[in-house]
C-alpha positions in Angstrom: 36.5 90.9 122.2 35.8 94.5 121.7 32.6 95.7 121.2 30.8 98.3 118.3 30.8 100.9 121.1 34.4 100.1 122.0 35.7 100.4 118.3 33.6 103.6 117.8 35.6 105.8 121.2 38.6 104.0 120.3 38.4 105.3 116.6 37.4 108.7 117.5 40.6 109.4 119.6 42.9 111.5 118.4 46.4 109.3 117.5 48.9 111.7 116.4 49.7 114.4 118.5 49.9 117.8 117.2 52.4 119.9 116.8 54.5 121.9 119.1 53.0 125.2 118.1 49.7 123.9 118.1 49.3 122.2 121.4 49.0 125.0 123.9 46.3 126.7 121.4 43.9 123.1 120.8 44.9 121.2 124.1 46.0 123.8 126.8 49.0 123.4 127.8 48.8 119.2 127.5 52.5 118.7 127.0 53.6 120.1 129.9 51.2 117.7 132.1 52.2 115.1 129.8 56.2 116.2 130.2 55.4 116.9 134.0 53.7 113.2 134.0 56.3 111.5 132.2 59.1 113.4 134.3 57.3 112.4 137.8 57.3 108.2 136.6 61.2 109.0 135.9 61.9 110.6 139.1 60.0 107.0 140.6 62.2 104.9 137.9 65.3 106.2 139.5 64.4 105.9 142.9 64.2 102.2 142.4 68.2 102.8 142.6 67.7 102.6 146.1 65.6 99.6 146.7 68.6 97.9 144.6 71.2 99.2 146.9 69.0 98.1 150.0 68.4 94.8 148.4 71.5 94.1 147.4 73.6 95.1 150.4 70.9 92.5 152.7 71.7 89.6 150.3 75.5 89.8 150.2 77.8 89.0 152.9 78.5 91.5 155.4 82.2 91.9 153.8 81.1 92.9 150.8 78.2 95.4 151.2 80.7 98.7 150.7 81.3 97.0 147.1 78.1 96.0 146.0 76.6 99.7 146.8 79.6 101.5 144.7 78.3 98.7 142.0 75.1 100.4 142.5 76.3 103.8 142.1 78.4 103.2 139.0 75.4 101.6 137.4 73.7 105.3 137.3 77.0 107.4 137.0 79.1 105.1 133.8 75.4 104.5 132.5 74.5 107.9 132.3 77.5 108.8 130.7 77.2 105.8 127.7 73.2 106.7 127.3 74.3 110.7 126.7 76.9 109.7 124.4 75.6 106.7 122.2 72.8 105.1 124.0 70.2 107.7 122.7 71.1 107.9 119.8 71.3 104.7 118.6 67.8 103.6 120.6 66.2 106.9 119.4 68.2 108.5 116.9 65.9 108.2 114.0 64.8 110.7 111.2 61.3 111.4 111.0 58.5 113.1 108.8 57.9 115.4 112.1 60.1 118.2 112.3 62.7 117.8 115.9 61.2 114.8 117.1 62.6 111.7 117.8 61.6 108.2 116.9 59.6 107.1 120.2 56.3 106.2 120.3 54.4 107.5 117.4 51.1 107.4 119.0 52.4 110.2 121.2 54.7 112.1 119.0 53.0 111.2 115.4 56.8 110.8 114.0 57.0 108.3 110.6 59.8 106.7 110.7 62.6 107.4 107.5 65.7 105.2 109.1 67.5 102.1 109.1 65.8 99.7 111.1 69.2 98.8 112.9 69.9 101.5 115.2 69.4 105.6 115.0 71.6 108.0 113.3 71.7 111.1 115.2 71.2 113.0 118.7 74.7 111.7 119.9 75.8 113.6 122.9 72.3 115.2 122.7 73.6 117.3 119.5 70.6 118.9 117.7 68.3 117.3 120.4 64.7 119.4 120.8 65.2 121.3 123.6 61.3 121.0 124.9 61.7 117.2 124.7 64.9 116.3 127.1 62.4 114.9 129.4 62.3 111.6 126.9 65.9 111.7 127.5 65.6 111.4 131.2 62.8 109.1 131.0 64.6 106.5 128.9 68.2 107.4 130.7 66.2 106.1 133.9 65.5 102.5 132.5 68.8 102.1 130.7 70.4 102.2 133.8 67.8 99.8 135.4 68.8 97.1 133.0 72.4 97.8 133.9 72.5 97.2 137.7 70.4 93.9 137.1 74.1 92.3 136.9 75.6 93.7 139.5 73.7 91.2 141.9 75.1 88.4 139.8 78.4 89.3 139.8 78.4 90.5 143.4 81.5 89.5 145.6 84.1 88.8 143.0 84.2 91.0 139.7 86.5 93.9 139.8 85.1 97.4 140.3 87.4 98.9 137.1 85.6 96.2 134.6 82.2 96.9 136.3 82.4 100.3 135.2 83.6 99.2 131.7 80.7 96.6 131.5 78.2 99.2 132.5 78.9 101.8 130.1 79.2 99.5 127.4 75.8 98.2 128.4 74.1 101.5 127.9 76.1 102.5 125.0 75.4 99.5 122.6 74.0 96.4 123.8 70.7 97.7 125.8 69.7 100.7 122.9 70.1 98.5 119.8 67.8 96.1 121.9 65.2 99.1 122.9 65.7 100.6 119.0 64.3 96.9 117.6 61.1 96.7 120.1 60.0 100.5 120.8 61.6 102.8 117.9 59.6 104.0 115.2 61.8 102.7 112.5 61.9 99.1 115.1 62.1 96.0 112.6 60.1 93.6 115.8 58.3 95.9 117.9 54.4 97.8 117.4 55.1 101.2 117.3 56.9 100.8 113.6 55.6 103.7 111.1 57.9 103.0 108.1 56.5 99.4 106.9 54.8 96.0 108.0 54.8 95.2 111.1 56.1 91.4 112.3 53.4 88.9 111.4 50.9 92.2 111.2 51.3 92.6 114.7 54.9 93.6 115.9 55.8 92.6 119.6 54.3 93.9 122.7 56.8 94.2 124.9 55.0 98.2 126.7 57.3 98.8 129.9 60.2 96.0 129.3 60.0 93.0 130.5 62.4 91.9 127.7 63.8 95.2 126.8 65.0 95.6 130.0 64.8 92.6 132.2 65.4 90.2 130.0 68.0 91.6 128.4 70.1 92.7 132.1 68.9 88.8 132.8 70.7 87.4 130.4 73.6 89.5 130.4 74.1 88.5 134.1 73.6 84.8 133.6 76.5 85.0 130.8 78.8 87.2 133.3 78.0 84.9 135.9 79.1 81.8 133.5 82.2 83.5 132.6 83.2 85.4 135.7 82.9 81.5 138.1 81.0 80.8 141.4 82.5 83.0 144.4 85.0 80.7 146.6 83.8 77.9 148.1 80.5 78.1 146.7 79.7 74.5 145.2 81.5 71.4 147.0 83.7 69.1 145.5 80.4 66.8 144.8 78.7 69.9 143.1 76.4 70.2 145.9 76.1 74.2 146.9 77.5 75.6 150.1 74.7 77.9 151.6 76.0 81.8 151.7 73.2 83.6 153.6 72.2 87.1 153.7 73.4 89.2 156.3 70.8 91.8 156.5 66.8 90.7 155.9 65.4 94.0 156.6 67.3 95.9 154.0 66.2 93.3 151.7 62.8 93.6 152.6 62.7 97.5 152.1 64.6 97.1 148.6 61.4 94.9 147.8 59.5 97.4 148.4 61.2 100.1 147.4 61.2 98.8 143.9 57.5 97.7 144.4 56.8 101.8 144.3 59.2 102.7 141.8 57.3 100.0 139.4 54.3 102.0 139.3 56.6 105.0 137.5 58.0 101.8 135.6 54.8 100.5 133.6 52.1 103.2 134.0 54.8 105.5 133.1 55.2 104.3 129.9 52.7 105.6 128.5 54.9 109.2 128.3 51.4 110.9 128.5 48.1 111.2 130.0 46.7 113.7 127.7 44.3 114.0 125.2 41.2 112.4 126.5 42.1 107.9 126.1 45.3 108.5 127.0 45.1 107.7 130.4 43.6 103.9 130.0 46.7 102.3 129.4 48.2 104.3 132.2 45.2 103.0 134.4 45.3 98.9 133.3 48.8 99.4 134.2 48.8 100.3 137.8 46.2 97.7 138.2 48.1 95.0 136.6 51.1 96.1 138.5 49.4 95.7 141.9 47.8 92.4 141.2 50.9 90.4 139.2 53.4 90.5 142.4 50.5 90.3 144.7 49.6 86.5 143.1 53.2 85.9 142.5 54.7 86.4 145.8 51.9 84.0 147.4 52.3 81.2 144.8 56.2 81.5 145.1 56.6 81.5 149.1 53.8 78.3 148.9 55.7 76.5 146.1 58.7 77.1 148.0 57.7 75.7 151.4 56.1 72.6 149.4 59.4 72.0 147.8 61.3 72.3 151.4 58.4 70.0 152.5 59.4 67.6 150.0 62.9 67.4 150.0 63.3 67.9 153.6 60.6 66.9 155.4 59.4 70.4 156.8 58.2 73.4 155.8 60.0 76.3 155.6 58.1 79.9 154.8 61.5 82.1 153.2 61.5 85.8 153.2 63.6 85.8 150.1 61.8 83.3 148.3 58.6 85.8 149.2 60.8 88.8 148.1 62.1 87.5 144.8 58.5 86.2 144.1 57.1 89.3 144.4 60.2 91.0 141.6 59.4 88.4 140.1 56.1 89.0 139.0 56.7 92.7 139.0 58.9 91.7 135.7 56.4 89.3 134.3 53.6 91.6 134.3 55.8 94.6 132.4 55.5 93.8 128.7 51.8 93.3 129.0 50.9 95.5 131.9 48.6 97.9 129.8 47.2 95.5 127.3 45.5 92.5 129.8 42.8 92.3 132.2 43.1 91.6 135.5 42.5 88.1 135.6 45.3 87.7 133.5 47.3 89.8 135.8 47.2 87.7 138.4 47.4 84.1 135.9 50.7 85.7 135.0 51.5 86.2 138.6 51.0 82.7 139.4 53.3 81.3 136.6 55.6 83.6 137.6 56.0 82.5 140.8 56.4 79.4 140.0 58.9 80.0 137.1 60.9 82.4 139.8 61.7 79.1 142.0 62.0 76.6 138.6 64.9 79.5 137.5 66.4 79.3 140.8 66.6 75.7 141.1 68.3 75.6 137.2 70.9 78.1 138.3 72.2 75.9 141.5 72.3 72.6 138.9 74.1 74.8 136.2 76.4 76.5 138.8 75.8 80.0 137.9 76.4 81.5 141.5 73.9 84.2 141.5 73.6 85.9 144.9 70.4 88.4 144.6 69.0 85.2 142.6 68.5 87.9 139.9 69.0 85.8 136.3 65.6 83.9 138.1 64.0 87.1 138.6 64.7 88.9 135.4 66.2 86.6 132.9 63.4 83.9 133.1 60.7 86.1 134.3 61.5 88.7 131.4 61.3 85.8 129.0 57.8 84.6 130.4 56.5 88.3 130.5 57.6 88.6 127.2 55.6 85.8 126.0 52.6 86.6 128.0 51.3 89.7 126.2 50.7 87.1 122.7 48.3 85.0 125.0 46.3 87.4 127.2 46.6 90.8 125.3 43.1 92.6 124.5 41.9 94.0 121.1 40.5 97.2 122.9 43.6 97.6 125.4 46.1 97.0 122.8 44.0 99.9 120.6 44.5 102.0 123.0 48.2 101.8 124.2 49.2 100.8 120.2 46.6 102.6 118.5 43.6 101.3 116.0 45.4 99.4 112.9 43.0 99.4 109.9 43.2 98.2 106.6 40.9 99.2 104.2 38.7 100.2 107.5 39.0 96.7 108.8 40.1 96.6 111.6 43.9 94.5 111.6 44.5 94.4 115.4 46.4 91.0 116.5 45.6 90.0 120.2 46.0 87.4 122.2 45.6 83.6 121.5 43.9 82.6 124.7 41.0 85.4 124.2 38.4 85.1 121.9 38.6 86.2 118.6 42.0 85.7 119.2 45.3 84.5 116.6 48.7 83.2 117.0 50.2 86.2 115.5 51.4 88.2 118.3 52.5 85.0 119.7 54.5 84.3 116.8 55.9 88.0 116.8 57.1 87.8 120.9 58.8 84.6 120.2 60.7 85.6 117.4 61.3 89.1 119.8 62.2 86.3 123.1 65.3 84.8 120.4 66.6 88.3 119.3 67.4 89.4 122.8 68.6 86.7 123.7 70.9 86.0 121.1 72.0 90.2 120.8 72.7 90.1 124.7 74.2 86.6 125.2 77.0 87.6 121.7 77.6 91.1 122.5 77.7 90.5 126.3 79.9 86.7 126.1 82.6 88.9 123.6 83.4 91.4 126.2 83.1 89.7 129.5 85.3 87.2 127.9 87.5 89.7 126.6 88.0 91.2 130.3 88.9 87.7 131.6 91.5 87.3 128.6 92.8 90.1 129.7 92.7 89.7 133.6 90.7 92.7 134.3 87.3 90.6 135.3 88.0 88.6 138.4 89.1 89.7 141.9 92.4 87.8 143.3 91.5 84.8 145.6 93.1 86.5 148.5 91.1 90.3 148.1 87.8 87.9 147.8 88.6 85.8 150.9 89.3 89.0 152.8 86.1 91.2 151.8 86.2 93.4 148.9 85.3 96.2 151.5 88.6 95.7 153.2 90.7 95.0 150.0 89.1 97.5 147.6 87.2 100.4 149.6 89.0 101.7 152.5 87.3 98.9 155.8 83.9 97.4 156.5 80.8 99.1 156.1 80.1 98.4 160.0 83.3 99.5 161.3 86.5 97.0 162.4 84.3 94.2 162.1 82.3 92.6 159.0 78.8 93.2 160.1 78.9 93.1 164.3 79.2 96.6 166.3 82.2 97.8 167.6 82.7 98.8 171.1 85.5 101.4 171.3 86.3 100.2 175.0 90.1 101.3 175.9 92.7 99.0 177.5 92.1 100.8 181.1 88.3 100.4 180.7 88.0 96.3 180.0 90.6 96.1 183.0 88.1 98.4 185.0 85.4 95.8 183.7 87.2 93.0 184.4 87.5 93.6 188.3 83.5 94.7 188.4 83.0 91.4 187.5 85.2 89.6 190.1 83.5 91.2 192.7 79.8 90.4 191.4 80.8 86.9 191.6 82.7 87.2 195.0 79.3 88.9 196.2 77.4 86.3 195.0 79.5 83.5 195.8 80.2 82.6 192.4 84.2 81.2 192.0 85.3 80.6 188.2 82.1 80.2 187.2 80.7 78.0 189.6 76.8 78.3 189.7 74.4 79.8 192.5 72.5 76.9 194.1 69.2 77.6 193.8 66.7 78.2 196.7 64.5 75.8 198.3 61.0 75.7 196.6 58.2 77.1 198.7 55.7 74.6 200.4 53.5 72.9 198.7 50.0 74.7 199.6 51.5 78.1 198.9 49.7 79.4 196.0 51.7 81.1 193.3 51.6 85.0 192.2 50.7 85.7 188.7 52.6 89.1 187.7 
């Protein structure tokens, strides 16, 4: 519950940022820290490329770890592409009261909103874009194609690369922006930072950083590609029980863990897009915090829940590096939405449930068959949902002032929070459930129509022979270790294994070894002689 003090320095922040021309004389220069700020957290954003890479080439078979890093790399090429060309525009391409600025985060920017609350109108291909403002561009570029390479893990060892690069331009062209335009547009028809009329149930959705934006939304898209595209070959036996693929690289999966573990902090803190005036770096504080403590709780409670489970169903316990990995994502994604607005109890309360919810989705996707190697519909599609729902039952009053700003009314103050605190209504709740159906109805449509369409068309699916071989073989040019799917290879000629061969013979003629026969072993020493510790 926030106090008189709390209301009075919230109240006497500035909220609408002033103009271009204006800001170097009254501020000093504040939006180039706050570009340089919001440019640094994209430069983290993207670097989280390469924690997917590492994590998604230790988690696929050795065959197939040339294709599922071109995956990777198409994700940020076709993505980048889409988001320059449509993406932008539709998630951002609103008119606004404020003279060349786009329709993000009015607390920042001060823009009212005067556009449909579908999608954006202009800025396609960057045309009549500000100038002094591309860094929003990069910044949002950056998580569009985040939420794209979420499916690449799921359809990992059988899609075709040709409709992988269709399905992740498309992603970033239409299905991911009209999704961002609904929750974080000024003109957004579910999410807080509307200008242009009521907000849903007086609240509008939290959803700061994405867990449905852009987790939920690549998690549900990769649960539907999975169900379309089939389980890999061999998967599930003829009694539905699942065949075990493993990984066949643990420590590249443990760096992608925590590679993406330090691009989060540009993730959520990030958000904020500025640091500047004086207020504006509390959200961007609460956020690191949350981030650190969410996957700290959720990895423990899901490598625990886990080994109980083994314990159960087998007998023993087994502590699982990728159960402990996927926990961790896992609560990374459930803390997003509500990173800036909760305390740190809550963090870690959301943690905990994620965890659990992590091994719950897992479990749901073996029953259902979706064959999902990274596990990643568990890590993002659930956890998105339950960090989606979150914010509406832990959110502050004073945290969502100041990420969202003071709402008024009449001077009373008209700020929805969460159910479980004090004070608190069922509003927000209301206004993330209703946002929890729209992305998951947008994403499952759009994203069922063309994956379906490509498997109509044969375009989707790999042959059976390509997939038995290795993708790496079949589609790129040989393994990614050489003539061999994952071992070393010894470039020993003919003459030099021959050479080998009889320096081996005479070891064992020396040694009086014949076809293997083995040395007999000397007698033991007497009894009273006292043995030599080394």
């Amino acid at each position: 519950m926030a106090t008189a003090e709390d209301l009075a320095t919230l109240s006497s922040l500035p909220t609408v940022w002033p103009e271009a021309g204006a800001t170097d004389a009254v501020l000093g220069g504040a939006v180039d820290i706050n570009a340089a700020f919001t440019l640094s957290s994209g430069y983290l954003v993207f670097f989280m490329h390469c924690g997917f890479a590492m994590l998604s080439i230790g988690c696929v078979r050795a065959k197939f770890a040339k294709h599922i890093s071109m995956l990777i790399l198409v994700d940020a090429c076709a993505s980048g592409m889409g988001f320059y060309l449509f993406g932008y525009a539709f998630a951002f391409g609103d008119k606004t009261t404020v003279p060349n600025s786009p329709g993000i985060n009015s607390l920042v920017t001060g823009a009212i909103s005067d556009n449909n609350p579908f999608v954006g109108t202009r800025y396609f291909a960057l045309h009549e874009f500000p100038n002094n403002q591309y860094y929003l561009w990069f910044f949002q570029w950056t998580f569009a194609a985040t939420a794209c390479t979420i499916v690449s893990g799921s359809l990992a060892e059988r899609a075709k690369f040709e409709a992988y690069i269709l399905y992740s331009f498309f992603m970033a062209a239409w299905v991911y922006p009209v999704v961002v335009h609904a929750s974080w547009s000024s003109s957004s028809y579910l999410g807080a930072f509307r200008t242009n009329g009521e907000l849903l149930f007086g609240s509008g959705s939290i959803d700061y950083a994405g867990s449905g934006v852009v987790h939920m939304t690549g998690g549900v898209a990769a649960a539907v590609g999975c169900a379309i595209l089939g389980p890999r070959l061999g998967r599930f036996r003829a009694d539905g029980t699942a065949v075990e693929y493993a990984a066949h690289n643990y420590s590249l999966f443990l760096l992608g863990v925590m590679i993406l573990w330090f691009g989060w902090y540009g993730f959520n803190p990030g958000s904020a897009l500025a640091i500047l005036p004086v207020g504006f770096s509390l959200p961007v504080q609460v956020a690191a915090v949350s981030t650190t403590l969410s996957p700290c709780a959720a990895g423990v409670t899901g490598l625990f829940f886990k080994a109980a489970l083994n314990k159960f169903k087998h007998g023993h316990r087994n502590y699982d590096l990728m159960t402990f990995g996927n926990s961790v994502l896992a609560g990374l994604v459930a803390i997003t939405s509500a990173c800036s607005t909760v305390l740190p109890w809550a963090a870690i309360i959301i943690g905990i449930v994620a965890g659990v919810v992590y091994n719950i989705g897992s479990q749901v996707s073996l029953i259902l068959h979706l064959d999902d190697p990274l596990d990643a519909i568990a890590v993002h599609a659930w956890n998105g949902t339950w960090g989606l729902i979150a914010p509406g039952l832990f959110s502050t009053q004073v945290y969502i002032q100041s990420a969202y700003g003071v709402r008024t009314d009449n001077g009373e103050d008209r700020t929805h929070y969460g159910c479980f605190m004090s004070g608190g209504d069922g509003n927000l709740l209301g206004a993330q459930l209703v946002t929890v159906l729209f992305i998951f109805g947008w994403t499952a449509v759009n994203m069922g129509l063309f994956f379906g369409l490509l498997k109509v068309c044969g375009l989707f699916r790999v042959d059976a022979k390509d997939e038995e071989e290795g993708l790496d073989h079949s589609y790129h040019g040989g393994s990614a270790y050489g003539d061999t799917a994952g071992e070393p290879t010894y470039n020993y000629s003919k003459s030099d294994f021959a050479q080998l061969q009889e320096e081996v013979a005479a070891l064992k003629a020396a040694h009086g070894l014949n076809n293997g026969a083995l040395i007999k072993p000397k007698a033991a020493p007497p009894a009273h002689t006292e043995a030599t510790v080394v």
